[in-house]
C-alpha positions as CSV (number, residue, x, y, z in Angstrom):
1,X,104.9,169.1,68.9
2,X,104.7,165.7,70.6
3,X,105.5,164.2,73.8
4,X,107.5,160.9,73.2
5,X,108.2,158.2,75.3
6,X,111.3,156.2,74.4
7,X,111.3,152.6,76.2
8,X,115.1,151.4,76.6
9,X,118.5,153.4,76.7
10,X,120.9,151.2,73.9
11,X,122.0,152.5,70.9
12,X,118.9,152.3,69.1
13,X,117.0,153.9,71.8
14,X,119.3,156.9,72.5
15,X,119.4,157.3,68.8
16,X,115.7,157.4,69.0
17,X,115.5,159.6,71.5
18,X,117.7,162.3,69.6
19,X,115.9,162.1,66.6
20,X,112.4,162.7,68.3
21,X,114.2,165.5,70.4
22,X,115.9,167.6,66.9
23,X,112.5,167.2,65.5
24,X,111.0,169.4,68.3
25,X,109.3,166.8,70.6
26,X,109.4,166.8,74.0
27,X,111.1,163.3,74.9
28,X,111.2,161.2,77.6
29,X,114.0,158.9,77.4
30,X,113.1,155.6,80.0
31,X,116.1,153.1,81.3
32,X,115.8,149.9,83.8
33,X,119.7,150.3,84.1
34,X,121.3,152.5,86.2
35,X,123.3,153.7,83.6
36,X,122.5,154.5,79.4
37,X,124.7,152.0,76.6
38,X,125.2,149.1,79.0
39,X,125.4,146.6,76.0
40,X,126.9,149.1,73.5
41,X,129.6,149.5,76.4
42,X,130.9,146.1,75.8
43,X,130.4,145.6,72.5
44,X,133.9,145.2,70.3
45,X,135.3,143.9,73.5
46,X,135.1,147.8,75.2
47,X,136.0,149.0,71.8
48,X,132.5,149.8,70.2
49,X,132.7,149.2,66.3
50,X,130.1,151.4,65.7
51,X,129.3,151.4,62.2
52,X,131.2,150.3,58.6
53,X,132.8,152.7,55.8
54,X,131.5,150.2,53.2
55,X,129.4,151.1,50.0
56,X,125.6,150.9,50.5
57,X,125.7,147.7,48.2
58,X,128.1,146.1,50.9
59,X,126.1,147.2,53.6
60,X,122.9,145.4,52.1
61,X,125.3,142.3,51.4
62,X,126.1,141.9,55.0
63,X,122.5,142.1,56.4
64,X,121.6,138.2,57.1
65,X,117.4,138.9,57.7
66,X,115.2,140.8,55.8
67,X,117.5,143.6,54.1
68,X,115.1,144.9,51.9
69,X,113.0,146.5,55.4
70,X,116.0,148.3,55.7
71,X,116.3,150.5,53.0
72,X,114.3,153.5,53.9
73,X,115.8,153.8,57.2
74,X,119.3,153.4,56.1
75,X,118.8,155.6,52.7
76,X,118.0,158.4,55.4
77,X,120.9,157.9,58.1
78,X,123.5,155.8,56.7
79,X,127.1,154.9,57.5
80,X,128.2,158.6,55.9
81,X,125.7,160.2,58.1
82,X,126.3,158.5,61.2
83,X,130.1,159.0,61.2
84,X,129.1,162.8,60.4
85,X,126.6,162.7,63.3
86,X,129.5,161.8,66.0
87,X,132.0,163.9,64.6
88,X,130.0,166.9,64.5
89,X,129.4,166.0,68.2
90,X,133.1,166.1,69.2
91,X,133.7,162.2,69.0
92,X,137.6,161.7,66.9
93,X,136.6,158.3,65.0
94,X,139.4,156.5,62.7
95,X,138.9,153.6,60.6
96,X,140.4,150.2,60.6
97,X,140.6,147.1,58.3
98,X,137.6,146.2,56.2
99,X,136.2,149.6,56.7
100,X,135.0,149.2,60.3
101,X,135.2,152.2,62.5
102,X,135.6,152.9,66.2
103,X,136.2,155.9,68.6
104,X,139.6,157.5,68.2
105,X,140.1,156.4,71.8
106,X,139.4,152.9,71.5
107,X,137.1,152.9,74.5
108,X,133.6,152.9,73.8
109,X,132.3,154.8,76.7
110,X,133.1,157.8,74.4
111,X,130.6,156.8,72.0
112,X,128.0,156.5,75.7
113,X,129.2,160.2,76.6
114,X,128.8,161.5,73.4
115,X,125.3,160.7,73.3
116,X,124.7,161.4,76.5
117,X,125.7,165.1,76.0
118,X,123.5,165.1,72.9
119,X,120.6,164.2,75.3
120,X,120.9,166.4,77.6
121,X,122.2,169.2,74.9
122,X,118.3,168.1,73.5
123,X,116.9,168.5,76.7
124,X,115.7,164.8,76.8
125,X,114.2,163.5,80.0
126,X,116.5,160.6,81.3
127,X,114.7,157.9,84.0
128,X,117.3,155.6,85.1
129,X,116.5,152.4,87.0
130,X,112.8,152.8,85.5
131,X,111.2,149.6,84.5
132,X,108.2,149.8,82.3
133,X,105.7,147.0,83.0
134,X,102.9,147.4,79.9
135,X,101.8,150.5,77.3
136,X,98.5,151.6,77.7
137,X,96.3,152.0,74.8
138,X,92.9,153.6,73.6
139,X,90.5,152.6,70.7
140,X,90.9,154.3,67.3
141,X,88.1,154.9,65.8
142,X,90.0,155.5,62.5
143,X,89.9,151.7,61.8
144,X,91.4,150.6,58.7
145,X,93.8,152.6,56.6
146,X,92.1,154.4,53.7
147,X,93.7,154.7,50.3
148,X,94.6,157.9,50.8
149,X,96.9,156.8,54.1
150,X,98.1,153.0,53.2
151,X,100.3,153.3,56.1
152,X,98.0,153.6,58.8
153,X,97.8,151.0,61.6
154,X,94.8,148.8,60.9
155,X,94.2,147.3,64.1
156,X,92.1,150.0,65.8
157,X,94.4,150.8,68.6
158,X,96.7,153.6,69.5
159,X,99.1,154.0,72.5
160,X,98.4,156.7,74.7
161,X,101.8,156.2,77.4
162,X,103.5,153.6,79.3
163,X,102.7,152.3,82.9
164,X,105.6,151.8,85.2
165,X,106.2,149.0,87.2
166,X,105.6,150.5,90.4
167,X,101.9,151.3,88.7
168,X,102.9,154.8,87.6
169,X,101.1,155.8,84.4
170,X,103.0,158.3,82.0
171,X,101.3,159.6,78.7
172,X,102.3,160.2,75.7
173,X,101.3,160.8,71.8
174,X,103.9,158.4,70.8
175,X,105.9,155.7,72.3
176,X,109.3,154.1,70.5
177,X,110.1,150.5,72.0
178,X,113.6,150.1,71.7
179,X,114.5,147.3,74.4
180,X,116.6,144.9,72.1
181,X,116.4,141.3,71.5
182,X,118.0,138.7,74.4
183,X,121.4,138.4,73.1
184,X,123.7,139.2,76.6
185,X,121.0,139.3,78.8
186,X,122.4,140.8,81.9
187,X,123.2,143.9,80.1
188,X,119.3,144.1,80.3
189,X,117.7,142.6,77.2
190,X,115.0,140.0,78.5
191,X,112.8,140.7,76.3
192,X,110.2,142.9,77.8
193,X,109.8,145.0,74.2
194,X,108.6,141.7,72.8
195,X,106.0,141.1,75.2
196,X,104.9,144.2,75.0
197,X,104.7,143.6,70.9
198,X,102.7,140.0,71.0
199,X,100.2,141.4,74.1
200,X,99.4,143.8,71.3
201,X,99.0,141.6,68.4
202,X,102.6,142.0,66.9
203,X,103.9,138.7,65.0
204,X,106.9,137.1,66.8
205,X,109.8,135.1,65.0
206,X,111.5,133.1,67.7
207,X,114.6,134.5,69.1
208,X,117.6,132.5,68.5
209,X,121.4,133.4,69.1
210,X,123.2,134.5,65.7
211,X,126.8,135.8,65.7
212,X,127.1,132.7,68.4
213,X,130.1,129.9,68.7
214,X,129.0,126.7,67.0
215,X,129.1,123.0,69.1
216,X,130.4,120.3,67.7
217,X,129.9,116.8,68.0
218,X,133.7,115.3,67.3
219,X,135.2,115.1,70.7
220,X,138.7,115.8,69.7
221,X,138.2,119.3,69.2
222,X,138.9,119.3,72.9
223,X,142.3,118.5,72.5
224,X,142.6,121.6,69.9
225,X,141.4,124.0,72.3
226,X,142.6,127.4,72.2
227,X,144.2,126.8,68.3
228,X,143.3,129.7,66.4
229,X,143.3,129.1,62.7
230,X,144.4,132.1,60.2
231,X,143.7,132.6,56.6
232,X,141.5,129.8,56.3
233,X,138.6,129.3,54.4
234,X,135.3,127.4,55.4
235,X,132.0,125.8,54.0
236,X,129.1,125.4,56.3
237,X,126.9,123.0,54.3
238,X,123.9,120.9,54.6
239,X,122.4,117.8,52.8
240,X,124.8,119.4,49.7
241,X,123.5,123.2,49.8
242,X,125.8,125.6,51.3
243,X,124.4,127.8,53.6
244,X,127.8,129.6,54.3
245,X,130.8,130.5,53.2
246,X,134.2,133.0,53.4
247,X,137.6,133.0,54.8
248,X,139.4,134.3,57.5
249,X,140.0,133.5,61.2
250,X,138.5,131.0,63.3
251,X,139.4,129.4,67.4
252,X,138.9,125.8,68.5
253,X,137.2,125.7,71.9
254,X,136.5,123.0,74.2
255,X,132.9,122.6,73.3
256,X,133.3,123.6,69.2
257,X,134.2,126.7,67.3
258,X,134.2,129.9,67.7
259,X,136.4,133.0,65.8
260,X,135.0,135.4,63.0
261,X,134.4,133.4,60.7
262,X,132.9,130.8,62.9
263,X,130.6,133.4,64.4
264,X,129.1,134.6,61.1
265,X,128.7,131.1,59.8
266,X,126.5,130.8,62.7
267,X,124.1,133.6,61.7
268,X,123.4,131.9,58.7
269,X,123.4,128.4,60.5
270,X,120.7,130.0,62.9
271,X,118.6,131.2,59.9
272,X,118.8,127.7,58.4
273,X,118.0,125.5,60.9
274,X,114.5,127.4,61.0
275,X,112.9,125.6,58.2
276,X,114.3,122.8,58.5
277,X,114.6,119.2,60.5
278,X,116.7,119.2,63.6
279,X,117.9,115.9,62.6
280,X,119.5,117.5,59.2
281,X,123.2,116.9,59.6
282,X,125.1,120.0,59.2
283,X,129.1,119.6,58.4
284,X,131.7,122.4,58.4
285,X,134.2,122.1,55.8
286,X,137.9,123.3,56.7
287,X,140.5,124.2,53.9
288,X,143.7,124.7,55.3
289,X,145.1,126.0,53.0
290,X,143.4,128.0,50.8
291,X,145.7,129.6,48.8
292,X,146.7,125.8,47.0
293,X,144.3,124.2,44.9
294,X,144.4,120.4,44.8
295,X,146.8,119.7,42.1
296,X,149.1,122.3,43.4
297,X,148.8,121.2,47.3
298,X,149.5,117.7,45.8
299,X,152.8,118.9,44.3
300,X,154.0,120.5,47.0
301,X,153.2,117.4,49.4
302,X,155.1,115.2,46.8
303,X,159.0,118.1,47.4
304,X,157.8,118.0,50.5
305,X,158.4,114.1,50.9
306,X,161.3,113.9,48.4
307,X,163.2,116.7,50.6
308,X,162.7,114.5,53.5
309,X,162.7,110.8,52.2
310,X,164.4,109.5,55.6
311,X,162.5,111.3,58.3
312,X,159.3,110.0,60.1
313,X,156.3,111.3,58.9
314,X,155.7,112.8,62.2
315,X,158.6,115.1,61.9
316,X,157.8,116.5,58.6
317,X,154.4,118.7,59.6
318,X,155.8,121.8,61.4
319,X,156.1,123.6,57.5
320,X,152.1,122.7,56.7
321,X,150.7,122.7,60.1
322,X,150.1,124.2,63.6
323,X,152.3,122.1,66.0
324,X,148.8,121.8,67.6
325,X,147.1,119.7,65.0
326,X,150.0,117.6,64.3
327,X,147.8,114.7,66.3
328,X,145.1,114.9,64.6
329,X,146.4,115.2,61.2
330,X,148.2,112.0,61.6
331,X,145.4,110.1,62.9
332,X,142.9,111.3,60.5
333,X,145.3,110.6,57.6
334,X,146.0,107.0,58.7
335,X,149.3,107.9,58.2
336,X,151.4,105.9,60.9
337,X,153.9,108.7,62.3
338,X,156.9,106.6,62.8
339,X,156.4,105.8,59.0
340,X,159.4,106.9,56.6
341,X,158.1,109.4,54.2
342,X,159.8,107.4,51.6
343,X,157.6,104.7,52.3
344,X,154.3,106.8,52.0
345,X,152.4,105.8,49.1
346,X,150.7,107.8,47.1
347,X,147.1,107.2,47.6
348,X,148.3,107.9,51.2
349,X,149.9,111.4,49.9
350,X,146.6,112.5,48.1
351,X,144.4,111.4,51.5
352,X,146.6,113.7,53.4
353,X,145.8,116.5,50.6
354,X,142.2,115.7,50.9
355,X,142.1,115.6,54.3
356,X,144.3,119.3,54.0
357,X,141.6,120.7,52.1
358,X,138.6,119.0,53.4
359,X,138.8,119.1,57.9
360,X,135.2,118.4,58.3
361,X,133.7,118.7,61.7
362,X,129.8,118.1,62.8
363,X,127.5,120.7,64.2
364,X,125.6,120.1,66.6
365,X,124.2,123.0,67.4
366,X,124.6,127.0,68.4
367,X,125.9,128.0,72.6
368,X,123.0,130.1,74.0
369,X,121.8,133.2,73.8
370,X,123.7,134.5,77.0
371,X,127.3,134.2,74.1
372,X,125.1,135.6,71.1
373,X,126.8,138.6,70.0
374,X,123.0,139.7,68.6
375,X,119.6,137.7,68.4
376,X,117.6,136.5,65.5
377,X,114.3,136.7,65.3
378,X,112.0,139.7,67.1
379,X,109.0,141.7,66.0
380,X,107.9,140.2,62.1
381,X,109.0,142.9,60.2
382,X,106.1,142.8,57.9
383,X,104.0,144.3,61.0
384,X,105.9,147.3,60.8
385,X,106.0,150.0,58.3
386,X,109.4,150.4,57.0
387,X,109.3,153.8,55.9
388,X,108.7,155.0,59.1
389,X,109.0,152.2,62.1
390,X,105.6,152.3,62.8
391,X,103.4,149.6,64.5
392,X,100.8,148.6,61.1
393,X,98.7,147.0,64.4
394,X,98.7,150.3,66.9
395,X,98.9,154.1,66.2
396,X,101.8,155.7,67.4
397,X,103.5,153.0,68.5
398,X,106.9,152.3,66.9
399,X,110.2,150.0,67.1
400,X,113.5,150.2,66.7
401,X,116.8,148.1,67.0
402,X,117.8,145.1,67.5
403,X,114.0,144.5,69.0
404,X,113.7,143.9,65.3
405,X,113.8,140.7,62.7
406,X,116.7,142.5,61.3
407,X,120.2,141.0,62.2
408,X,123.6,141.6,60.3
409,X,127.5,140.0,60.6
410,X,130.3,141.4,62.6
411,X,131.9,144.6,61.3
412,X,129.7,147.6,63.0
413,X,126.6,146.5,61.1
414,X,124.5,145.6,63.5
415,X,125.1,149.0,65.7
416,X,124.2,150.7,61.8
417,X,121.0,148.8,62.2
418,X,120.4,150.2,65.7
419,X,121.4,154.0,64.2
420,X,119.2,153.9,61.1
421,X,116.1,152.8,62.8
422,X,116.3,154.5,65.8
423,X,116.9,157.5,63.6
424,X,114.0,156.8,61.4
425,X,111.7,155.9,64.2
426,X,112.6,159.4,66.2
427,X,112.1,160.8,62.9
């Protein structure tokens, strides 16, 4: 039996926690809040998605970095098991469109109880308000892993505890680092487990926000603000190559876009813009209407016009359009809107279609990381041994979360993340 330090009280962590604790370590469960779940409070707006009913193949498909690290954790504590973990603990759970699920009550600070009374059910040792300023370490005289042990650490250091930031030292025979990444950073992620990670040797990919409004450059978007756009489809594409695309629901803002489409287009954006030039111009492509291809939005346009020969142009949009974007679509159609629609030609008919299918706006860029649903970027996963979240650098020293180059879209997949490897590393 072990005693375990757990650094950082979100979902990953408490998971963490649990696992070490049901596997008969003695577990020590540290938290600069003054309260456990302050981000996983919020999350789903106070809902708390907290995992996906999808197939393991859909799971995999909705993981933006490095799925493959994933498998081992999530082949041991998937969305099945974690949806049997909380409902063995007394949590009622339903399921909603596209398979997400959420507390039965709708208010996530079930899901915080719930593991809460599995802590202290576990007997796990809870420090609130408890910052940790550094790990301590000790040389390893093991060395390099042999072939009998390819997982060992090879950096010839092991963790022996943590040391407080008020200079207390508290040992341990294995410490989890579970502090997240720096997406919502007054819930507490500001990035202490990554320091900790690079003063050890850890590789670093740079945080940046993912799930995160887009800005863009055309100004009028102001005037579209608060327009939210249903059953539309989107392209998010650069110099030709598509980095991104689905359908769904998206919100004009003043500064850009934002919505759930909008939001996972940005995770792939983010993972883009990485490797590439920051003067690469990146254009999202708007289809209004989806459901029409060209040749059939093109007939429809030309009833449309014939059933309304002598009205003004302007006063034939409410049946394709928003009464929002009426503006615009005239004055990106070149379309005058006192014209008669019997007088429309139709070149000027087929720009309109275009314009339907194709709305193009310019990125500019991501809002910070203080919007970002999650962060992109953490600890390089290849420094970590997936099959069991340990540190390949230092012994007995593991990670879990969103602390992690792991990042997925919007549907409780990120939370499954923060299950499976917190599960795994407790493990």
């Amino acid at each position: 039996m072990s005693t375990v330090i757990v650094i950082g009280g979100g979902a990953a962590g408490m998971m963490a926690a649990l696992s070490a604790a049901q596997n008969s370590h003695t577990v020590c469960l540290i938290e600069k809040n003054e309260k456990l779940g302050k981000k996983l409070f919020i999350t789903g707006k106070g809902r708390c998605n907290f995992t996906n009913n999808c197939s393991d193949a859909v799971f995999f498909q909705n993981i933006v970095s490095n799925p493959k690290f994933l498998h081992s954790a999530y082949a041991q504590f998937d969305s099945r098991a974690v949806q049997e973990f909380f409902s063995a603990a007394g949590l009622r759970i339903k399921e909603e469109r596209g398979g997400r699920v959420f507390p039965g009550s709708d208010h996530s600070s079930d899901v915080i109880a719930c593991l809460r009374k599995m802590l202290e059910r576990h007997r796990v040792q809870i420090l609130l308000n408890t910052s940790v300023r550094a790990l301590s370490y000790a040389g390893d005289k093991r060395g390099k892993a042999d072939k009998d042990n390819v997982a060992a650490p090879v950096g010839g250091k092991k963790v022996t505890g943590v040391i407080l930031s008020d200079g207390r030292a508290l040992a341990a025979d294995k410490v989890i680092v579970a502090t997240g990444g720096l997406s919502y950073p007054a819930t507490g992620s500001t990035g202490d487990g990554l320091r900790f990670a690079a003063d050890c040797g850890h590789g670093i990919i740079e945080p940046l926000p993912a799930l995160v409004p887009l800005i863009v450059k055309e100004k009028y978007c102001r005037s579209l603000q608060g327009l939210s756009l249903k059953n539309i489809a989107i392209v998010l594409e650069a110099q030709k190559q598509v980095i991104y695309a689905g359908f769904g629901e998206m919100l004009f803002t003043h500064f850009g876009v934002s919505g759930p489409l909008i939001l996972s287009a940005a995770s792939y954006y983010t993972q883009h813009i990485r490797g590439h030039r920051e003067q690469e111009r990146v254009y999202l492509h708007i289809d209004l209407k989806p459901a029409l291809s060209p040749e059939q939005l093109d007939k429809r346009l030309l009833r449309d016009f014939e059933a309304a020969a002598k009205k003004q142009f302007k006063n034939i949009l409410g049946g394709l359009f928003p009464a929002k974007l009426h503006p615009l679509m005239i004055a990106l159609s070149g379309i005058a809107g006192d014209k008669q629609v019997a007088q429309i030609s139709k070149n000027e008919r087929q720009a309109l279609a275009t314009l339907t299918k194709d709305l193009r706006l310019s990125i500019a860029g991501t809002r910070g990381l203080n919007e970002a649903i999650v962060t992109q970027g953490g600890i390089d996963v290849r420094d970590i041994n997936p099959a069991t979240m340990e540190s390949k650098i230092v012994k007995n020293l593991y990670f879990a979360g969103e602390i992690l180059d792991v990042d997925a879209l919007t549907g409780g997949h990120n939370l499954q993340i923060a299950w499976s490897s917190g599960h795994l590393a407790g493990k």
